[in-house]
C-alpha positions as CSV (number, residue, x, y, z in Angstrom):
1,X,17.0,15.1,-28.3
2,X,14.8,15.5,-25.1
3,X,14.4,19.2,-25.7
4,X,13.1,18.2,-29.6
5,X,10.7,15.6,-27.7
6,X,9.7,18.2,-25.6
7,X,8.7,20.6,-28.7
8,X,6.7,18.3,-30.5
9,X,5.0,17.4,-27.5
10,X,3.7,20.7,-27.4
11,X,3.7,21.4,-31.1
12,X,1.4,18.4,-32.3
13,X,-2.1,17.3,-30.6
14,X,-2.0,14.5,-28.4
15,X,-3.5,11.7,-30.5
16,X,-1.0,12.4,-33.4
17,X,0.6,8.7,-33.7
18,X,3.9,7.6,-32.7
19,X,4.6,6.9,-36.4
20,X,3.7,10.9,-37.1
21,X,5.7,11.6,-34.1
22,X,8.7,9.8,-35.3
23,X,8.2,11.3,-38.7
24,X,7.6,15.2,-37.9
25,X,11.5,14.0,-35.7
26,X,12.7,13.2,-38.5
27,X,11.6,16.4,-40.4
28,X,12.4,18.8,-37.6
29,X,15.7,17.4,-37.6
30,X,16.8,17.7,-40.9
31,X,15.3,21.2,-42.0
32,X,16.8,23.7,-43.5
33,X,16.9,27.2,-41.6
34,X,13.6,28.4,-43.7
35,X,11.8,24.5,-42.7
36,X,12.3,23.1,-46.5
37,X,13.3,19.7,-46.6
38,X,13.1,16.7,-49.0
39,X,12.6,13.1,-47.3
40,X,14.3,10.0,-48.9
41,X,12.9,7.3,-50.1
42,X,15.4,5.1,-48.1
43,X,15.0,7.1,-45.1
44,X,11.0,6.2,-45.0
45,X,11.9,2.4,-45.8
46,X,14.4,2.4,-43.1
47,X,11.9,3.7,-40.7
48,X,9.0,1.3,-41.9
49,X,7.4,4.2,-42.7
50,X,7.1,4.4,-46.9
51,X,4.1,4.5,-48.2
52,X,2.4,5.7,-44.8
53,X,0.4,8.8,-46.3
54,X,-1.7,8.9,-43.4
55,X,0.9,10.4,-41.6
56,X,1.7,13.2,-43.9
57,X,-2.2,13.8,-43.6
58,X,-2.1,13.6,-39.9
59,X,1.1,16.5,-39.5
60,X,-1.1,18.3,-42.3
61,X,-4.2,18.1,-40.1
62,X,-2.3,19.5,-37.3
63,X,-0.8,22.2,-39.2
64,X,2.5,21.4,-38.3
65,X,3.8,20.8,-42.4
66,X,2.6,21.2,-45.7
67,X,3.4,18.8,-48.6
68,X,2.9,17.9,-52.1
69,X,0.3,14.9,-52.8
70,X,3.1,12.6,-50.9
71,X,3.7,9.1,-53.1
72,X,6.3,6.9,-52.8
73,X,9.5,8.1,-53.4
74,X,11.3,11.8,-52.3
75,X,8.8,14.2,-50.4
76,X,9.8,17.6,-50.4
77,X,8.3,19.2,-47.0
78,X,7.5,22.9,-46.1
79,X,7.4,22.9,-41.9
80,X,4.7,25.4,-40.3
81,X,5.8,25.9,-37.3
82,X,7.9,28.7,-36.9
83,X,9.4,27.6,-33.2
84,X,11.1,24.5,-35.0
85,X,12.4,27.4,-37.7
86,X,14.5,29.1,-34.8
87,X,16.4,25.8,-33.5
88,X,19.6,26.8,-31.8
89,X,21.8,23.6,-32.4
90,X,23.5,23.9,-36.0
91,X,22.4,21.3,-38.5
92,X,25.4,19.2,-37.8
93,X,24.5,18.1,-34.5
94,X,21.0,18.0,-36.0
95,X,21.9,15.8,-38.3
96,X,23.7,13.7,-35.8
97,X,20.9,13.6,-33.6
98,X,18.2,12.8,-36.7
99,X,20.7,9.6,-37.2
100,X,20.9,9.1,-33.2
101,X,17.1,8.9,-33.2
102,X,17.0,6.3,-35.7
103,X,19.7,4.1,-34.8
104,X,19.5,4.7,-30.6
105,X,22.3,2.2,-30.3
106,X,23.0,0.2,-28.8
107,X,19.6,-0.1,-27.7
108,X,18.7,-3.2,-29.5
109,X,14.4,-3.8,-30.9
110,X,13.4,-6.2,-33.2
111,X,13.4,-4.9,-36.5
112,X,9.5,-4.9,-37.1
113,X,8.8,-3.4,-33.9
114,X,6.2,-1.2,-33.8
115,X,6.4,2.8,-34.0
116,X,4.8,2.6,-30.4
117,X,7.7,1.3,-28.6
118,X,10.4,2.5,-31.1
119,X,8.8,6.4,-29.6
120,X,9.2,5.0,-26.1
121,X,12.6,3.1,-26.5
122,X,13.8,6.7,-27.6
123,X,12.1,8.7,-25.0
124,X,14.0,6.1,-22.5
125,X,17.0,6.9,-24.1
126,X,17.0,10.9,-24.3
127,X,17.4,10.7,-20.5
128,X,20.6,10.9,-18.6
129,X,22.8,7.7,-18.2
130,X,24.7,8.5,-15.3
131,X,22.6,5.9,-12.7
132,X,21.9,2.3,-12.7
133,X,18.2,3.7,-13.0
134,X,16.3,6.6,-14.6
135,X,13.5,8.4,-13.0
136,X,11.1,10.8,-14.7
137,X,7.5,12.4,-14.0
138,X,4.3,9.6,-15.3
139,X,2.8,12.5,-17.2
140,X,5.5,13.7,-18.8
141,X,7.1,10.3,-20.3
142,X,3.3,10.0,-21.0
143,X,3.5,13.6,-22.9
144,X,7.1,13.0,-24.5
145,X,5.5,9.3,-26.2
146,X,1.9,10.7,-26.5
147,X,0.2,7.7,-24.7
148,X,-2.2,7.3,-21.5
149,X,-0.4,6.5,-18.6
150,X,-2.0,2.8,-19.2
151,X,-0.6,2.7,-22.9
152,X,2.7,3.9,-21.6
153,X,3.3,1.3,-18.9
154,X,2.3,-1.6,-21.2
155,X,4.9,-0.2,-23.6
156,X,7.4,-0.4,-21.1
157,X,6.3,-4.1,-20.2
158,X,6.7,-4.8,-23.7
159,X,10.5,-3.0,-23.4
160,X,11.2,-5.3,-20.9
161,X,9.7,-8.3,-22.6
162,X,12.0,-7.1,-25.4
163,X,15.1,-7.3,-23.1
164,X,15.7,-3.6,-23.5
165,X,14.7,-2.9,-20.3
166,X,16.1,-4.6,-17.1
167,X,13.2,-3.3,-15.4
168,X,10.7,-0.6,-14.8
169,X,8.1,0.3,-11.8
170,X,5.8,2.9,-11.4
171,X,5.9,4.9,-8.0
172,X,2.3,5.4,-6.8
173,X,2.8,7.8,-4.2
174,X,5.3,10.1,-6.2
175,X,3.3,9.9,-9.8
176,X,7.2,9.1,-11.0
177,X,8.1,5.8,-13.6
178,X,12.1,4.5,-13.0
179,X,13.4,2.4,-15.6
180,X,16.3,0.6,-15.6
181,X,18.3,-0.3,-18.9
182,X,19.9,-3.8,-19.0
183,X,23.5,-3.1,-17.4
184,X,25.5,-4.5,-21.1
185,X,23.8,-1.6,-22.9
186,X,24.5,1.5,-19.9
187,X,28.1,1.8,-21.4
188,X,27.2,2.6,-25.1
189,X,24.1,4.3,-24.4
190,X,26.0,6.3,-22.5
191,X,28.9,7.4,-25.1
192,X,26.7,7.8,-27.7
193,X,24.2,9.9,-25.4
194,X,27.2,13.0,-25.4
């Protein structure tokens, strides 16, 4: 999942939204081996995202997909990007990991919450589960969510406010963020992370 985070990070220009993040996921996920792929109707609904045709504009803007005049209902995407053409994990695990993304369980957000902190919860999530805390680079949970430092860090406030987070500081000295998931979810999050 991280290494998919990691593409799009690259792939799509930094002010792309977290909704257009969470979207071109989704689509990078689920491609065939030549990038077709049609998008449910449910599966936009379920991510809050039907109707949205901003975002298709915004991935079309970037160059990162082509579509027809997207409308509610099915959209049938071509991607651009030939790196996401070339992913090594079978579709399968892809799949897997499309359904992982939008179901991170057990982490547990409100269901309205925002695409914003959905992208961060997940970012959180694609790390390793093996600690009572997570550590990572500022700049590149910053690059993996698309936000200023300053956007990311009242994200995580909000994660914590949200009781997804036990906790969360920011190491000055070391540029590094730690997190710390409440200790109920570390179990699941940790089965379902392998």
């Amino acid at each position: 999942m991280r290494e998919m985070l990691t593409y799009l990070s690259a792939a799509l220009p930094q002010f792309t939204s977290p909704a257009a993040r969470l979207l071109a996921l989704q689509c990078a996920l689920r491609s065939d081996t030549r990038g077709h792929l049609t998008v449910a109707d449910g599966l936009l609904r379920s991510m809050r995202l039907r109707g949205r045709r901003e975002l298709w504009g915004e991935l079309s803007q970037a160059g990162w997909l082509e579509t027809a005049s997207p409308r509610t209902g099915p959209v049938t995407v071509r991607l651009l990007d030939a790196t996401v053409l070339g992913q090594a994990p079978g579709r399968v695990a892809r799949r897997r990991a499309a359904h992982w993304a939008l179901h991170p369980a057990p982490l547990v957000l409100p269901a309205a919450a925002p695409a914003a902190l959905r992208l961060t919860a997940l970012v959180l999530a694609s790390y390793s589960f093996t600690a009572a805390a997570s550590t990572e680079d500022m700049d590149a949970v910053c690059r993996l969510c698309g936000h200023s430092p300053q956007q990311t860090k009242e994200l995580l406030d909000r994660l914590v406010s949200a009781r997804t987070l036990a906790a969360w500081r920011h190491l000055h000295d070391t540029d590094e963020v730690i997190w710390q998931f409440r200790q109920e979810l570390l179990g699941g999050l940790a089965d379902r992370a392998r």
